[in-house]
N, C-alpha and C positions, 0 to 999 in steps of 0.2 A: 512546473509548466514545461511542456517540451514533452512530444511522444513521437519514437521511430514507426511506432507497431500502424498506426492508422489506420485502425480497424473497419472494415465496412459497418457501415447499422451503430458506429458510437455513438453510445448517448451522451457521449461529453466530446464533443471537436474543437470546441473553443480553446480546448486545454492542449493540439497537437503545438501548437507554434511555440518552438521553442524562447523566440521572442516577445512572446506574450503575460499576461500575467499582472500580478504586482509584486516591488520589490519587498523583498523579504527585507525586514528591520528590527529592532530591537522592541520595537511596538507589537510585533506580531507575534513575538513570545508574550509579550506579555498579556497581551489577547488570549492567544491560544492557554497559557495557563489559569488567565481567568474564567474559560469555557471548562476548563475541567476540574474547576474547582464550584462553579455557578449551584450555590441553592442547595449544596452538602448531596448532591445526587452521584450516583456512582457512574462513572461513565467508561465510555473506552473511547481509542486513540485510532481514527482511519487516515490511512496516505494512501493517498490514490491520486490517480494523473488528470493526464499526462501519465505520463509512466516512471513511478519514486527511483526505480531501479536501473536506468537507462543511465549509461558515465556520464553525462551532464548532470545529470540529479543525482546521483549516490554523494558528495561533500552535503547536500541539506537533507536527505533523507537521513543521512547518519546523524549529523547534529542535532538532528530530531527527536529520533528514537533513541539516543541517549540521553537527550535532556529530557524527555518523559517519563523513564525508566531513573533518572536520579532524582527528580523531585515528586513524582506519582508511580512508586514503584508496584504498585497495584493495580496500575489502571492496562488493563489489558492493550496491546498494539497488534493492532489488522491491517497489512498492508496487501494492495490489489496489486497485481501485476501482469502483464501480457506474457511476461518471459512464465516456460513452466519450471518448475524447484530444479528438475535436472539440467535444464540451459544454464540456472544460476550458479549450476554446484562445478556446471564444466567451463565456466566464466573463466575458474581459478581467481576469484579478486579476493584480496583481504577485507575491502567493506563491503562488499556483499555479504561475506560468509560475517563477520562484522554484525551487519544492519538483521541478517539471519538468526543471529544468536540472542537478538535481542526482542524478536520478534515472537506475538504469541500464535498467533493465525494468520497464513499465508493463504490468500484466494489468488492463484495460477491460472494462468495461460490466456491464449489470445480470446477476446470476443469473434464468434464465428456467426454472421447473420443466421446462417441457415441452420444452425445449430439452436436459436434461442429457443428457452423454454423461459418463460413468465411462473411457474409455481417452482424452481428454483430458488432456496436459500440465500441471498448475500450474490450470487455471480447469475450474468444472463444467458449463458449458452452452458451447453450439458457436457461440452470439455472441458471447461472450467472446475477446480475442485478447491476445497475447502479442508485446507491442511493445516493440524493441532501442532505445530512444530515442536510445543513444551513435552507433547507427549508423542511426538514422530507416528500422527494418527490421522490419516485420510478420508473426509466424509463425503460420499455422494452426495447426502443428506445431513443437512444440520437444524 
């Protein structure tokens, strides 16, 4: 919960205040573990904001994407973010670069109203991209 970026045309604003939210607890891994184990279906792992990568949320986005990656070390992680890979990479943070490495596909940059495009994969405006980080592989198109 909690986003600097406060995009014009967010489809999610409930999610800027950083006060807002509900408290993360030990129920909510277990939730979230029982969502990605639900019904033998294979699934993947999205964090999205608010914005996961913003220094108030990097402590639970790490805790996250580690404890996904040691108990479902198959289940792919897609994290959305306003920041683009290059802001994250000249951040200099060690959980960034961290929460990075453990990440499989990075959707970058800010939502820009006047930019949206609706037949767009996974992000809504067309400066947004859709990066393979496992295999350091940028798609216009996915």
């Amino acid at each position: 919960q909690g986003c600097p970026h406060r995009c014009r045309g967010c489809h999610n604003p409930e999610t800027w205040d950083f006060e807002g939210g509900k408290e993360f607890s030990t129920e909510t891994i277990f939730e979230l573990e029982k969502a990605l184990r639900n019904n033998g279906v294979k699934r993947n792992f999205c964090l999205m904001g608010g914005e996961p990568l913003c220094k108030e949320n990097l402590w639970l986005s790490s805790f996250l994407v580690d404890h996904v990656k040691a108990y479902f070390p198959e289940v792919p992680i897609y994290i959305w973010t306003g920041y683009t890979l290059e802001e994250l990479l000249e951040m200099n943070s060690y959980s960034i670069q961290h929460i990075l490495t453990q990440t499989d596909y990075l959707i970058d940059g800010p939502y820009k109203e006047e930019l949206r495009d609706i037949t767009l994969s996974m992000r809504g405006s067309s400066n947004q991209r859709v990066i393979n980080l496992k295999n350091k592989e940028f798609y216009d198109i996915i």
